[in-house]
C-alpha positions in Angstrom: 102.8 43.0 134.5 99.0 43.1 133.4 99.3 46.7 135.0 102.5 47.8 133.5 101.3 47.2 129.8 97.7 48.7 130.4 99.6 51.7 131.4 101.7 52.1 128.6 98.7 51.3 126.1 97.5 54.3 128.2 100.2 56.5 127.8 100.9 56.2 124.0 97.2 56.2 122.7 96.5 58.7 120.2 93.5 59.4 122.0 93.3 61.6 125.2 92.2 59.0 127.9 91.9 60.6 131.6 90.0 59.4 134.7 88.4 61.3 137.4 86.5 60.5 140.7 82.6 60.7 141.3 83.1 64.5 142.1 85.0 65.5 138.8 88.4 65.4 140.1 90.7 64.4 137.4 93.1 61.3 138.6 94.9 60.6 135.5 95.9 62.5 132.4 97.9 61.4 129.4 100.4 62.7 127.0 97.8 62.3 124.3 95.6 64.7 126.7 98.4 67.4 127.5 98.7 67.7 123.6 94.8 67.7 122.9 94.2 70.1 126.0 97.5 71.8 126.8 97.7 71.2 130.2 100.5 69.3 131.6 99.3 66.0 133.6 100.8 67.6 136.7 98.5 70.7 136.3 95.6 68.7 135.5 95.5 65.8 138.6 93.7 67.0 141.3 92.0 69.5 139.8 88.2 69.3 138.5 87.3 68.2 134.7 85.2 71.5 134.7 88.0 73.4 133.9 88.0 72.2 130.6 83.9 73.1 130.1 83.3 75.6 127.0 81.0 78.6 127.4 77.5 77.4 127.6 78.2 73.6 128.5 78.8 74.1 132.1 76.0 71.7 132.6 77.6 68.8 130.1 80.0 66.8 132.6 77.7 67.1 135.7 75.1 64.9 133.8 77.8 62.7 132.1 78.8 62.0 136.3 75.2 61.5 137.1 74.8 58.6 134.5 78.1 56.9 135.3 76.6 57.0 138.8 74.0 54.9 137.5 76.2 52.4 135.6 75.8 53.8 132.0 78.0 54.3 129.5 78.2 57.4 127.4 79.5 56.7 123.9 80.8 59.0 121.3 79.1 62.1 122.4 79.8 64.8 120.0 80.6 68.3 122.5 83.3 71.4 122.7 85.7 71.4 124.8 88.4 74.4 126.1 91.8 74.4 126.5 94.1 75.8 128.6 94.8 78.6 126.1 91.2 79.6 126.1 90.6 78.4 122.7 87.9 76.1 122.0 88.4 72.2 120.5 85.4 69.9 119.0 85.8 66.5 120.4 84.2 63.3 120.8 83.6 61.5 123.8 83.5 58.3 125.8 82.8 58.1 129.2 82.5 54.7 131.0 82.3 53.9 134.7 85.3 52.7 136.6 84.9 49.9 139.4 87.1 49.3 142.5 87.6 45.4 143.8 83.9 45.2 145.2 82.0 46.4 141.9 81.5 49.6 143.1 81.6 52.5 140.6 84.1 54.9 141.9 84.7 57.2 138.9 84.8 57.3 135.4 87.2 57.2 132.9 86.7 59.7 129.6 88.2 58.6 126.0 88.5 62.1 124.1 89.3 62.2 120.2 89.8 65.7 118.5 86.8 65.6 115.6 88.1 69.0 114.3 89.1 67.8 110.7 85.9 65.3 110.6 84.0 68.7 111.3 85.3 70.4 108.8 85.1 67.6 106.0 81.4 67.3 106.8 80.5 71.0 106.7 82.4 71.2 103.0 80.3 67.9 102.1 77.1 69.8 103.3 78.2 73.3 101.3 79.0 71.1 98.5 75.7 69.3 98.7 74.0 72.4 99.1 75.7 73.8 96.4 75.1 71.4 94.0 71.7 71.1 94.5 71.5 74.9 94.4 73.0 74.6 90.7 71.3 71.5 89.4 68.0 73.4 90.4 69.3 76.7 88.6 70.7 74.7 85.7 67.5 72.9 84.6 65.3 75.9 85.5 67.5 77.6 83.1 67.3 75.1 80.2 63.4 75.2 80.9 63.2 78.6 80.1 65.1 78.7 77.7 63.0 75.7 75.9 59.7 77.2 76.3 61.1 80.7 75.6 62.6 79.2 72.7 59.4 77.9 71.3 57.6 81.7 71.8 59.9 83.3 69.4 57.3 81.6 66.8 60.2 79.2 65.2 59.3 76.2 63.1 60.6 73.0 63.9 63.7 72.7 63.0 64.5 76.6 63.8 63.3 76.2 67.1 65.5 72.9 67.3 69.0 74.3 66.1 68.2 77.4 67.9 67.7 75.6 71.3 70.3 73.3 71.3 73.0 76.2 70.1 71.5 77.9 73.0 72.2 74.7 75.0 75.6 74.2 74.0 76.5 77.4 75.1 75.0 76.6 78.9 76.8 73.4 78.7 80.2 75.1 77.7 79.5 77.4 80.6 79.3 74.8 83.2 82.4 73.0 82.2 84.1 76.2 82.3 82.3 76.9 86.0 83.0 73.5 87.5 87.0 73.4 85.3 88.5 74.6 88.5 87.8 75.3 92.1 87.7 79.3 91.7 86.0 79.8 89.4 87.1 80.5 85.2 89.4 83.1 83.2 87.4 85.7 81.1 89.4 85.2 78.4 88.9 81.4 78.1 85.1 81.9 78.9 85.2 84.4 75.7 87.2 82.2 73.4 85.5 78.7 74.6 82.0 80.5 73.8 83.3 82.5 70.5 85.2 79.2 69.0 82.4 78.3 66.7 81.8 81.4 65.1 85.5 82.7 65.5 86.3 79.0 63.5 83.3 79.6 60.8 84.0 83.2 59.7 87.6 84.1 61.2 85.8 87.2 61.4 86.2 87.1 65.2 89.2 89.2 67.2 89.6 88.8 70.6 91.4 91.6 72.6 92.3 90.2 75.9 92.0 92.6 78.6 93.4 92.0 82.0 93.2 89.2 83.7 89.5 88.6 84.9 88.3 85.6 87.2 84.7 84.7 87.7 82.6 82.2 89.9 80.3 79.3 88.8 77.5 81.7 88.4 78.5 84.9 86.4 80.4 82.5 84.2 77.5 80.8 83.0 75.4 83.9 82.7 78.3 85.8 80.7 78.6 82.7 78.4 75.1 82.6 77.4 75.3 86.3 77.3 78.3 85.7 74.2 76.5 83.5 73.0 73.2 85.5 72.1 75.3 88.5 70.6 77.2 85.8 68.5 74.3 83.7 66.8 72.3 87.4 66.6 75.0 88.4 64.8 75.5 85.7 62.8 71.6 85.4 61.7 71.1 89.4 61.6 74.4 91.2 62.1 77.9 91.2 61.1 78.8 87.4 61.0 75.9 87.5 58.5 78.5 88.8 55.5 81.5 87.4 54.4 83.7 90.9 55.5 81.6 91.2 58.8 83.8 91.6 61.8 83.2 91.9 65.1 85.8 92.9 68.2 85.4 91.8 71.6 87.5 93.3 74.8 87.5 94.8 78.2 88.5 96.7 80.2 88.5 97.0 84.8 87.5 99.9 86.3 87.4 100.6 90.1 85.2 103.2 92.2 84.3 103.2 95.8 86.5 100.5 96.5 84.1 98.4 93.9 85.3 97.0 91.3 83.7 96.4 87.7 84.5 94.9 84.9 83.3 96.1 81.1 83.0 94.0 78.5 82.8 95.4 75.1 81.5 94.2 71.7 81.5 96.0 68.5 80.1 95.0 65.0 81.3 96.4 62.0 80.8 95.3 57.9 77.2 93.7 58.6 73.8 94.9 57.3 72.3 97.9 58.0 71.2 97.9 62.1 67.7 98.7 62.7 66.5 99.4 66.2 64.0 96.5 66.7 60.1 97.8 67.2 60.0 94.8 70.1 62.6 93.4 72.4 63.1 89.5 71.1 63.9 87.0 73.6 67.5 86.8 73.1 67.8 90.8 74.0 65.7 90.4 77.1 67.8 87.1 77.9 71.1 89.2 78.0 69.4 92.5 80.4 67.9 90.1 82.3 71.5 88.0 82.7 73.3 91.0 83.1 70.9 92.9 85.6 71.1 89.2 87.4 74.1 87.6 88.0 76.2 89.7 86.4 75.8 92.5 88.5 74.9 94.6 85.4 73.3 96.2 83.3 73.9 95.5 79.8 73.7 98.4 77.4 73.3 98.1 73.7 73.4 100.4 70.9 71.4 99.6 67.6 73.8 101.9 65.6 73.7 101.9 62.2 77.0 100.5 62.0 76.4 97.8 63.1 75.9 96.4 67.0 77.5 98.2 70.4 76.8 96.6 73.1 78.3 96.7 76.9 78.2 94.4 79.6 79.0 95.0 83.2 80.1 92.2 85.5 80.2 93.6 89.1 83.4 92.0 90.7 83.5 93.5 94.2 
């Protein structure tokens, strides 16, 4: 009876449970193993474990018999193993010695649990780790610069305070827009997310929506920060600085070589007379060096008399 009810405890595990001899010859096999490995109990009996041995782990089971020789258990040991279909399966093990009447050790049986899915969890918890460190580490490098090149461009205190935390606002709306979903952010929500505040002050600001542009974690926060230097340099020097000031922001796709680019475009019109600067100010070496980045670049812009041009290039692949 004992016997009877092992067996069947045997048989309807979830877990591939087999047994073999000393020598590797498999004894028992079941259902739990035909699913994991593919082969039917009938093909397996009498035939050696090797079989199921991945490229490169020929040696594994030949030491797992050696220690159940010596009356040791193995316990879950983390390996690959083949199936019958050649492909190859991440499981892990446990391998304990078998004893007949006397206390002699006259095989082993193996406990086998597919770990594919706990693999792959673990590998997007490390890319997510790594990934996060990667973008804390950018993230406050970048609000470092951007505090001590802040405090270069010769600002008093309280210029230097509005203009750093507008600058930081801007990085902060990027990464909420980076981290809102898993594939990254619409170009036209980065624009208007970035453009509100000016858009809102001066309704001075039109939007015309291109195609439909995604972008990763990385180019979105670049781009934003790129919007939002043209915006508060227009606003202190350029077209946001007079009541009929406009500016016009859109874009455009354009594919070559089987690359693909995106151009954004921003015009000023109805500001002050535009003077090419005699030195390039941090907020025009903050968007070249964005857009030569991460963007994929460059950023070209045109001091016309006008009022501002400027174009961005985002490489999109």
């Amino acid at each position: 009876m004992a016997r009877s009810l092992l067996d069947a405890i045997v048989e309807s595990s979830d877990d591939a449970i087999a047994s073999k001899s000393l020598d590797g010859i498999v004894t028992s096999w079941n259902r739990a193993a035909e699913h994991l490995f593919g082969y039917a109990a009938e093909e397996m009996i009498g035939r050696p474990i090797a079989v199921l041995a991945a490229p490169g782990r020929e040696n594994e089971m030949p030491a797992i018999l050696e220690r159940i020789r010596r009356g040791e258990r193995v316990d879950h040991f983390d390996t690959v193993r083949r199936r019958k279909d050649g492909t190859l399966v991440e499981v892990s093990l446990s391998v304990s010695p078998v004893h007949d009447e006397a206390g002699r050790i006259v095989g082993a049986s193996k406990v086998a649990r597919d770990i594919t899915e706990r693999r792959r969890a673990e590998q997007e918890r490390d890319l997510r780790l790594g990934e996060l460190r990667h973008r804390v580490k950018n993230l406050l490098a970048m609000v470092q610069a951007l505090a001590h090149r802040t405090g270069t461009e010769g600002r008093s205190g309280e210029q230097y305070r509005d203009t750093f935390l507008g600058r930081l606002e801007a990085l902060v709306v990027a990464h909420e827009l980076a981290f809102a979903v898993e594939d990254g952010a619409n170009l036209a929500t980065i624009v208007g997310r970035t453009l509100e505040p000016y858009a809102g002050e001066h309704a001075a600001v039109t939007v015309a929506a291109g195609p439909a542009v995604t972008l990763a974690g990385a180019k979105v926060q670049a781009l934003a920060l790129v919007l939002h230097e043209l915006a508060t340099n227009a606003v202190k020097h350029g077209a946001l600085s007079k009541p009929e000031g406009r500016v016009w922001v859109g874009w455009k796709v354009e594919k070559a070589d089987e690359i693909r680019r995106l151009r954004l475009r921003w015009e000023e019109r109805g500001g002050p007379r535009v003077e090419p600067p005699a030195v390039r100010g941090f907020g025009t070496r903050l968007i070249q060096h964005a857009a030569a980045g991460e963007l994929g670049g460059p950023a070209e812009l045109a001091f016309a008399p006008e009022g501002l041009e400027a174009e961005i290039t985002v490489l999109l692949g």
